[in-house]
Z-matrix of the N, CA and C atoms (Angstrom, degrees):
N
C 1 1.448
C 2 1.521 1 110.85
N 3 1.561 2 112.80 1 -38.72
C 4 1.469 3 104.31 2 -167.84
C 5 1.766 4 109.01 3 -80.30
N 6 1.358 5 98.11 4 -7.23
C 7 1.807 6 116.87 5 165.47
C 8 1.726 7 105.80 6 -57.54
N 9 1.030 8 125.07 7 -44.88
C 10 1.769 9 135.04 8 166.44
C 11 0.744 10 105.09 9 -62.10
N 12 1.176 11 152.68 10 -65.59
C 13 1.473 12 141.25 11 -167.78
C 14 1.424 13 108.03 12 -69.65
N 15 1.838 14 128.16 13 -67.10
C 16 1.581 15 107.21 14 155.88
C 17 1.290 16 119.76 15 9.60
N 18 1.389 17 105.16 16 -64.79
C 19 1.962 18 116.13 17 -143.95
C 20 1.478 19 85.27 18 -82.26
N 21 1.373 20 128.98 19 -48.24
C 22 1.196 21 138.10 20 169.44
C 23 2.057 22 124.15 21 -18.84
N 24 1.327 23 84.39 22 -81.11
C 25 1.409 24 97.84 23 170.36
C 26 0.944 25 109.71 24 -60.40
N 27 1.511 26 131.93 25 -38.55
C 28 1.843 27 111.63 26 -173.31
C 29 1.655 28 120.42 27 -94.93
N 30 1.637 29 103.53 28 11.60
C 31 1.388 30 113.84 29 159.82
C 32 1.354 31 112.00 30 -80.52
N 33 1.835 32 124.61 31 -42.53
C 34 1.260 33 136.85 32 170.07
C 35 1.439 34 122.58 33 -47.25
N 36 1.581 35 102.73 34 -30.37
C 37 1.445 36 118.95 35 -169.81
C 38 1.217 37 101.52 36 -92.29
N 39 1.201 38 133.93 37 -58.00
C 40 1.774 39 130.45 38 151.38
C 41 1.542 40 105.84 39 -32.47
N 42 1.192 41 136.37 40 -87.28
C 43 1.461 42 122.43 41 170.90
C 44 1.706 43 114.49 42 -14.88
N 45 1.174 44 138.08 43 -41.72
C 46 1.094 45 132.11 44 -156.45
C 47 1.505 46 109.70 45 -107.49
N 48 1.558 47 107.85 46 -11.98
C 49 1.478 48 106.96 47 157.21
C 50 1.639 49 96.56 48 -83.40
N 51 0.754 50 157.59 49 -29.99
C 52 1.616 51 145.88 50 -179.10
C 53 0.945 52 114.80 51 -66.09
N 54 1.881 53 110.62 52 -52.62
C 55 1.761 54 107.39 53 171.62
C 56 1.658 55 115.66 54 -45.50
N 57 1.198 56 121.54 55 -42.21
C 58 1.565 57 137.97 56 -168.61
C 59 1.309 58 89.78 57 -59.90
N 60 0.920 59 105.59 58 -92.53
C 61 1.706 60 113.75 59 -171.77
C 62 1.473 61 113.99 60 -32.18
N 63 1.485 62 114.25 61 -48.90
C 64 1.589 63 110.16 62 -172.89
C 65 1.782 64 99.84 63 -63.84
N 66 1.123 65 119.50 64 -54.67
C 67 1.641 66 121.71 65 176.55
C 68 1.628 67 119.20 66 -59.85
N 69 1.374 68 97.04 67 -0.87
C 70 2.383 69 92.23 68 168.03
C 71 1.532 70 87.24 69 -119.39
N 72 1.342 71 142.00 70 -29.40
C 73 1.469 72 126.20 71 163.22
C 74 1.482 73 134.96 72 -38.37
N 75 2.074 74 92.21 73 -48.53
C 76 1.634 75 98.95 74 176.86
C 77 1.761 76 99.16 75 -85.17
N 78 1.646 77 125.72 76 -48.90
C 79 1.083 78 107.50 77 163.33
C 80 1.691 79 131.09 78 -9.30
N 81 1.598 80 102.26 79 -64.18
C 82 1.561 81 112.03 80 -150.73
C 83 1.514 82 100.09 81 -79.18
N 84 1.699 83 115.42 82 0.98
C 85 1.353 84 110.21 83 -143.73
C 86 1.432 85 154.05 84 80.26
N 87 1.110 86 94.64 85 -22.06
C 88 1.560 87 127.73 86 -168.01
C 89 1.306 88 110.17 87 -42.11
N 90 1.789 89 115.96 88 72.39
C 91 1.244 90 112.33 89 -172.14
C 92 1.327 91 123.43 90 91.09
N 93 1.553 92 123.78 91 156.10
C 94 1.782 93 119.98 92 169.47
C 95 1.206 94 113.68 93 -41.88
N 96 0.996 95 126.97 94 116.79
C 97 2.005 96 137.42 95 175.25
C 98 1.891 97 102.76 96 -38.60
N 99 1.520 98 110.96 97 -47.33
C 100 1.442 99 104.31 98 175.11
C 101 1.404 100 127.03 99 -63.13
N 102 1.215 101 102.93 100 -25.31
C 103 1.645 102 113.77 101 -178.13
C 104 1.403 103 114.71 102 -90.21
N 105 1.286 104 110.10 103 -31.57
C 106 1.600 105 132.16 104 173.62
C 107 2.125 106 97.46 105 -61.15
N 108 1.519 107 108.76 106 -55.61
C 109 1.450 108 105.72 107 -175.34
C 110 1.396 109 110.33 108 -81.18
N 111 1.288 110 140.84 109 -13.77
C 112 1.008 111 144.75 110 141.01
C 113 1.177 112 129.06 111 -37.03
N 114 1.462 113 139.42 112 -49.73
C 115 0.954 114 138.37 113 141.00
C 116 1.556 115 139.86 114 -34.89
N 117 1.715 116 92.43 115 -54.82
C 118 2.087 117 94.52 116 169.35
C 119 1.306 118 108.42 117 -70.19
N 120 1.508 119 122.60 118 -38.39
C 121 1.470 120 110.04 119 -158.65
C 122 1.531 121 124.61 120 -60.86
N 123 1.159 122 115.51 121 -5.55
C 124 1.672 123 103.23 122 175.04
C 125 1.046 124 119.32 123 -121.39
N 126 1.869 125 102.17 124 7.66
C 127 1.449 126 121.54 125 166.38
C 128 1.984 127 93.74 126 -70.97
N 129 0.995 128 114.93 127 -63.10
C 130 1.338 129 116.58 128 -148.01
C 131 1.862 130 91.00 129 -86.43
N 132 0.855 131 126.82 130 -9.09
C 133 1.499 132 117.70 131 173.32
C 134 1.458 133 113.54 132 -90.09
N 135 1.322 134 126.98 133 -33.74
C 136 1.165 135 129.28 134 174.33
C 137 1.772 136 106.70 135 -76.44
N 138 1.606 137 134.74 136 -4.68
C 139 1.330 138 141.41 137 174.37
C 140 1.665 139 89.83 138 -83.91
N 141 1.309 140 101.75 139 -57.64
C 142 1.641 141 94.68 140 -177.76
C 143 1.383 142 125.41 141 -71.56
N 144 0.797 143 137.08 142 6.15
C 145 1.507 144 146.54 143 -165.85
C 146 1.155 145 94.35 144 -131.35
N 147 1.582 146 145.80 145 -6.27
C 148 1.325 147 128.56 146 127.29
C 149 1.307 148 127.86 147 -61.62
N 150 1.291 149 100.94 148 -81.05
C 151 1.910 150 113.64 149 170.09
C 152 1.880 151 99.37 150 -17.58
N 153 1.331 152 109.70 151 -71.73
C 154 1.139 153 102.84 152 171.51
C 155 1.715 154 133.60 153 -46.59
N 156 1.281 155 128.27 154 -6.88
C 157 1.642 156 145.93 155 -151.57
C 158 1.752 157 79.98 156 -111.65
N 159 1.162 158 129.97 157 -78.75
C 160 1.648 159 161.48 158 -135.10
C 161 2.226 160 84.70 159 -93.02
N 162 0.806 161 117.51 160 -39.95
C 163 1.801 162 134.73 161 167.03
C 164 2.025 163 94.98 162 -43.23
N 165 1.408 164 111.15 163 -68.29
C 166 1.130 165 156.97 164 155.07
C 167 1.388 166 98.53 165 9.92
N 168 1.783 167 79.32 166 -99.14
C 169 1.764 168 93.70 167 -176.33
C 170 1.480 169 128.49 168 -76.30
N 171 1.596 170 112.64 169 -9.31
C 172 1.105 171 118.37 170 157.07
C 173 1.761 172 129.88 171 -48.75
N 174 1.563 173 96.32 172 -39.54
C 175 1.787 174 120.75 173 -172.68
C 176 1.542 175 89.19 174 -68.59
N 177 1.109 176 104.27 175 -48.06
C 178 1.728 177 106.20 176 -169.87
C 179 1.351 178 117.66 177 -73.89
N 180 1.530 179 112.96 178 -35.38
C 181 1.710 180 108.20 179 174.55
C 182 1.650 181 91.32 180 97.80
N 183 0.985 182 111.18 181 23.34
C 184 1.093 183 97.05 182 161.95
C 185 1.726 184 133.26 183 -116.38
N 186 1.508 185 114.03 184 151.23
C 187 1.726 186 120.32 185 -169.76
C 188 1.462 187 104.84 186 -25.38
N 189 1.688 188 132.36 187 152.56
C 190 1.579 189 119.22 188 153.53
C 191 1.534 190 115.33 189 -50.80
N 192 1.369 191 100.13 190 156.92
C 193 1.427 192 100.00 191 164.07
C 194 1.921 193 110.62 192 -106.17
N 195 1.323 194 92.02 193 125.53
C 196 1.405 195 95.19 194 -177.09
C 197 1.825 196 125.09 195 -49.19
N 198 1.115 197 89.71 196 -57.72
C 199 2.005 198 93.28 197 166.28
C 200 1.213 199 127.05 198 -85.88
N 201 1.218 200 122.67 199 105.75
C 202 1.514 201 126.19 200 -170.91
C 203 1.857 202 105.90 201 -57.46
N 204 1.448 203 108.42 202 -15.84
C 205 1.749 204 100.54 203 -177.46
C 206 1.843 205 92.95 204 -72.05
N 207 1.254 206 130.02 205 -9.51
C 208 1.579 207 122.01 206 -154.90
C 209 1.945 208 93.13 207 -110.03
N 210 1.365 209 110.70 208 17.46
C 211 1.876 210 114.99 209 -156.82
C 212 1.354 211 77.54 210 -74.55
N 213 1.421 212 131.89 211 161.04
C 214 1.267 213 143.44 212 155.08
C 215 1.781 214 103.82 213 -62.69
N 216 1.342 215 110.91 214 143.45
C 217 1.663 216 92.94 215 168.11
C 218 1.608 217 109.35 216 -104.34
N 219 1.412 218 107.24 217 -12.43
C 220 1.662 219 110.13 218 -160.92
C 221 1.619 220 91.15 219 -111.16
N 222 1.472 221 110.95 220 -174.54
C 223 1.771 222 126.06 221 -177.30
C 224 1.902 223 81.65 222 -91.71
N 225 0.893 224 139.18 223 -52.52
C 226 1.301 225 157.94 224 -166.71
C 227 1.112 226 109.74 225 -49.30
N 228 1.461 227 127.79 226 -61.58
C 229 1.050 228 127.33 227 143.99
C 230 1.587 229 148.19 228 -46.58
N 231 1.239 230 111.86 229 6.83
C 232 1.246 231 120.48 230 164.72
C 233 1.980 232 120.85 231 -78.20
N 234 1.268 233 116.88 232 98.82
C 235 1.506 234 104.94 233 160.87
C 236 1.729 235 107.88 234 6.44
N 237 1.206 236 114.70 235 144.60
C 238 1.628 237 148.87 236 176.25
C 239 2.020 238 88.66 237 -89.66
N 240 1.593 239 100.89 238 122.83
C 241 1.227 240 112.52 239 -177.74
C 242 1.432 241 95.53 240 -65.29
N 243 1.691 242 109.95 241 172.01
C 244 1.224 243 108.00 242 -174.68
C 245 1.595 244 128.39 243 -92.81
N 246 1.272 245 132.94 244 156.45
C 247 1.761 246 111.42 245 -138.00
C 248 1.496 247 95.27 246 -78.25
N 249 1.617 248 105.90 247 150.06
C 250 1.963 249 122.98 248 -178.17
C 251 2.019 250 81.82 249 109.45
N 252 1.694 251 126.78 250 -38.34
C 253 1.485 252 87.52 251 -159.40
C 254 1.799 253 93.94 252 -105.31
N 255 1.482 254 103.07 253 173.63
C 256 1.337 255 117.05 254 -168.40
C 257 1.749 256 99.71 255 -95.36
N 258 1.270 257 117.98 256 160.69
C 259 1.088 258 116.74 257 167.49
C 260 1.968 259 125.82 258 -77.16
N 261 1.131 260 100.00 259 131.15
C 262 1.643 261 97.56 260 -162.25
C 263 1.979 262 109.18 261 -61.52
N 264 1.217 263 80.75 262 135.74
C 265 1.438 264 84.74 263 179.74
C 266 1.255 265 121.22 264 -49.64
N 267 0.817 266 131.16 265 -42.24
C 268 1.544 267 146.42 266 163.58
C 269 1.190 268 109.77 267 -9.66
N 270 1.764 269 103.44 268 -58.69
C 271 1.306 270 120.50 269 -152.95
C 272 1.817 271 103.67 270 -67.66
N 273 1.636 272 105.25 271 -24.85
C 274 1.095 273 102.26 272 -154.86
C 275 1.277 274 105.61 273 -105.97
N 276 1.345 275 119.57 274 7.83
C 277 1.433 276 150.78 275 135.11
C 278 1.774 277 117.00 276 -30.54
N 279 1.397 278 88.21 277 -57.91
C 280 1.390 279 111.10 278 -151.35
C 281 1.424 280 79.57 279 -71.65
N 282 1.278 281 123.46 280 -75.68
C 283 1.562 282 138.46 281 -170.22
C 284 1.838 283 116.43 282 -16.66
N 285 1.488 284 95.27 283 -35.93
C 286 1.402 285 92.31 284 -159.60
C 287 1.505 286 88.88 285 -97.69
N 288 1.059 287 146.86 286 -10.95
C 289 1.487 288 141.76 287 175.21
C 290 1.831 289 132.08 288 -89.60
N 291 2.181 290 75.85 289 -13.00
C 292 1.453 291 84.65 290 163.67
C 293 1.712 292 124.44 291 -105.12
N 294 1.586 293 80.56 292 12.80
C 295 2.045 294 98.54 293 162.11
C 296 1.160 295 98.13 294 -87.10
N 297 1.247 296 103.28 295 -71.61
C 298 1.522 297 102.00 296 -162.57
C 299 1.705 298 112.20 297 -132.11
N 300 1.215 299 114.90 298 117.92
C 301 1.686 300 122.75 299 -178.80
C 302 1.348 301 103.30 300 125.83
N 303 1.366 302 104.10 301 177.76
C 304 1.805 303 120.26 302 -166.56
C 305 1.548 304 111.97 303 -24.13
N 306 1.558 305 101.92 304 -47.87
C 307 1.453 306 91.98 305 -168.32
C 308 1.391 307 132.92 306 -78.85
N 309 1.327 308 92.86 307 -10.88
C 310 1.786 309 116.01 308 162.29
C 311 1.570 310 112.94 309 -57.29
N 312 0.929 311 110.84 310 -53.51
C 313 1.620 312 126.77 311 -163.30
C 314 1.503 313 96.42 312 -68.33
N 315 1.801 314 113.84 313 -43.57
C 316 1.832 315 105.97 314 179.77
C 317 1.144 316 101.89 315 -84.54
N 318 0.882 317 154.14 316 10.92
C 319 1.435 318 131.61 317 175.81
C 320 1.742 319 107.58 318 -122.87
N 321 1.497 320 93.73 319 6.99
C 322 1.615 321 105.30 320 169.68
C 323 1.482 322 107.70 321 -115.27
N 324 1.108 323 110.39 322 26.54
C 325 1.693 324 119.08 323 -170.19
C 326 1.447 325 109.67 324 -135.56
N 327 1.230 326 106.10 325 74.33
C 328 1.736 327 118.03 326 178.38
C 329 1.618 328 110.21 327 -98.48
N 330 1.346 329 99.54 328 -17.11
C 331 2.140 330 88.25 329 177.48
C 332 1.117 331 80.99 330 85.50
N 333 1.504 332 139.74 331 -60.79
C 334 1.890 333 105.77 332 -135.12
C 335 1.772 334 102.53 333 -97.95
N 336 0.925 335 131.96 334 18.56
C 337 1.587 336 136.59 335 170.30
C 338 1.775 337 120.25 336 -103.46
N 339 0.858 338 92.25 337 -10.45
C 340 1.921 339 95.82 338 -161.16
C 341 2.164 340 93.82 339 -137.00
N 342 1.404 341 90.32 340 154.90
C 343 1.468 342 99.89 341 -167.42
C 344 1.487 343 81.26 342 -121.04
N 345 1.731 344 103.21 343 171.79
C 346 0.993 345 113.82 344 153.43
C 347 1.917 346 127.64 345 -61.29
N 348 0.909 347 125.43 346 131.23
C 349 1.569 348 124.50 347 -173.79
C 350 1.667 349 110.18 348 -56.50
N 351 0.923 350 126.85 349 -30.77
C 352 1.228 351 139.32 350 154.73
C 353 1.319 352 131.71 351 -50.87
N 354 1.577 353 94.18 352 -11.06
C 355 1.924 354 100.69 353 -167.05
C 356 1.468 355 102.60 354 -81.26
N 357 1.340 356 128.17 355 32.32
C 358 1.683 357 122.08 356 166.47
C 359 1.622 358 99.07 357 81.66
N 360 1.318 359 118.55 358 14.13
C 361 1.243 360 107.71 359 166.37
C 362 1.962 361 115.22 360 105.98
N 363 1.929 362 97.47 361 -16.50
C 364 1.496 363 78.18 362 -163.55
C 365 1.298 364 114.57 363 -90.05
N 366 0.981 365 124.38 364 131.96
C 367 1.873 366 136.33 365 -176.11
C 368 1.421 367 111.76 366 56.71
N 369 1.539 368 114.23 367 39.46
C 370 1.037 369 127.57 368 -166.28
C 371 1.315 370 106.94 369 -101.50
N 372 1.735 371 119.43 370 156.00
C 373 1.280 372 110.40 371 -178.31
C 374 1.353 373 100.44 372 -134.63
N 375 1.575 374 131.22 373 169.30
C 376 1.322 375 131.80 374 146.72
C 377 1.129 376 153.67 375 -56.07
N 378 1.130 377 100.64 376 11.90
C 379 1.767 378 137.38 377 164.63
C 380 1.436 379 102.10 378 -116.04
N 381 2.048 380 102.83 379 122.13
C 382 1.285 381 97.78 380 160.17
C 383 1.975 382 120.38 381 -75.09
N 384 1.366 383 93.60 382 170.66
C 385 1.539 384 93.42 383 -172.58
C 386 1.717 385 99.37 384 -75.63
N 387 1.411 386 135.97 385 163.45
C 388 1.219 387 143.96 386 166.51
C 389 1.144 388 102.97 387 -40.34
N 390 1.478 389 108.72 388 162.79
C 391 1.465 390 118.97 389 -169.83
C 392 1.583 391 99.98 390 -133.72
N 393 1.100 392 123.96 391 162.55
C 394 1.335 393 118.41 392 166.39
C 395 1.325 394 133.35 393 -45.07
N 396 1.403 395 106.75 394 -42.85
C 397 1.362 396 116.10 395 171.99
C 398 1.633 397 114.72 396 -63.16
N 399 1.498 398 118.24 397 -43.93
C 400 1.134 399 115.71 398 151.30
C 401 1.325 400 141.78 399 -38.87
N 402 1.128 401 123.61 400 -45.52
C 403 1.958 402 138.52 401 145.42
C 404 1.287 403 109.10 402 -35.10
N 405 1.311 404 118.08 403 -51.22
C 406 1.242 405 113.01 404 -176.45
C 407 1.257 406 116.50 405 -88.63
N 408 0.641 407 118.01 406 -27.04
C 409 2.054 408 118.68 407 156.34
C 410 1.526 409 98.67 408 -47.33
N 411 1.140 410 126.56 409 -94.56
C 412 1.381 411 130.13 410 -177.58
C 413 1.860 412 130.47 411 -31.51
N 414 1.851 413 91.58 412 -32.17
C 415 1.436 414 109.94 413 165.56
C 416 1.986 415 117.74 414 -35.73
N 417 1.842 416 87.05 415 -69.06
C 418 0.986 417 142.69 416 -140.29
C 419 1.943 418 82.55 417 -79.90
N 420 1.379 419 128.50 418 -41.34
C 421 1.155 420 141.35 419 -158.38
C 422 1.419 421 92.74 420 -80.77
N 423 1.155 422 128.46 421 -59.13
C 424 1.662 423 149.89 422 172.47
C 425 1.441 424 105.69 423 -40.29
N 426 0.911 425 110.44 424 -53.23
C 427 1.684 426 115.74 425 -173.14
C 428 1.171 427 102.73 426 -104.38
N 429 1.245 428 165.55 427 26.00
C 430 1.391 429 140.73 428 56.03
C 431 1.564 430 112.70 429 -7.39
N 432 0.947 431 155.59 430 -62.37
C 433 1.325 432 138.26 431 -135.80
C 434 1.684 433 95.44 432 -112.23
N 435 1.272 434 110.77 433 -18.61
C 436 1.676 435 106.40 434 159.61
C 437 1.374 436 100.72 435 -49.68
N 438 1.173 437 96.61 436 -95.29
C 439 1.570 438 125.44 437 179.01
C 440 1.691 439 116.88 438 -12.90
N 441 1.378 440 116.37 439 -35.30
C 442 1.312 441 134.29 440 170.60
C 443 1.535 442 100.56 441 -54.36
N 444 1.381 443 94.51 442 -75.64
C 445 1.864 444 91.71 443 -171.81
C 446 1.275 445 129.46 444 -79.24
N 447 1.555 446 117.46 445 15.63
C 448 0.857 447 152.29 446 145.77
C 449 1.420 448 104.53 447 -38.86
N 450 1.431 449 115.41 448 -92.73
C 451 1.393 450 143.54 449 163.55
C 452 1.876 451 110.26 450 -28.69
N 453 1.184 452 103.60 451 -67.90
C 454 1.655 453 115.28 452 157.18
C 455 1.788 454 102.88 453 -17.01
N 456 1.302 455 89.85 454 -100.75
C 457 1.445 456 99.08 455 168.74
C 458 1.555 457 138.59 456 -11.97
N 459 1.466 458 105.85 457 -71.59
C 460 1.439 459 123.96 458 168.01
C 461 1.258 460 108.97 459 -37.55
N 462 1.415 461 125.71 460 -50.54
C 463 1.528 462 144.67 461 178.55
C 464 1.561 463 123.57 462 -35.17
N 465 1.471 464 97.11 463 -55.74
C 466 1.357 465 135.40 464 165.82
C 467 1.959 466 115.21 465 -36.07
């Protein structure tokens, strides 16, 4: 289990070289700001949407999964514990935030579906797409909630 979390944090930590970089890119200018966030955003959503996958099976107790393309993305998707144990609360934690709250919003935040609103209209929506600072909110939310059951744990 503490093999998941590992994988965990150093998906977060990859995320947070992307946040960096995407925030001295638009900083430096480096190009149209939409095309500039276009680029990081599915860098740093696909870091979080691991950390978050490997988050997962940790809650559950369950082995790593070797290929991060096979990570669960949902609570739902996690394997059925094995029969006598209950499903960890956690999980059912997780569930309701990926209806509604933070964790909804990251795992609905891939960059590659939605334009900037500004883009003249095409496949554009009324919601701008996440912003960096936004990533890092969600980063930052994730690793908190490692760190939580972390503590959980230790307790134990």
């Amino acid at each position: 289990m503490s093999s998941n979390r590992g994988l965990a944090n150093e998906a977060l930590y990859r995320a947070r070289i992307i946040l960096d970089a995407w925030e001295s890119a638009l900083e430096a200018g480096s190009g149209n700001s939409a095309q500039v966030s276009g680029a990081f955003r599915p860098a740093a959503a696909l870091h979080l949407q691991r950390a978050y996958g490997w988050c997962l099976l940790a809650v559950a107790g369950r082995d790593p999964q070797p290929d991060p393309e096979q990570l669960p993305r949902r609570a739902a998707d996690v394997p059925a514990p094995p029969a006598g144990r209950e499903v960890a609360p956690e999980l059912r934690e997780f569930e309701l935030l990926e209806r509604e709250g933070w964790l909804a919003d990251m795992l609905a935040a891939d960059g590659l579906a939605t334009r900037e609103s500004g883009d003249r209209g095409l496949l554009g929506s009324d919601r701008q797409p996440a912003g960096p600072g936004e990533f890092e909110r969600w980063r930052g939310r994730l690793e908190a909630t490692i760190s939580r059951m972390d503590d959980l744990l230790a307790e134990c």
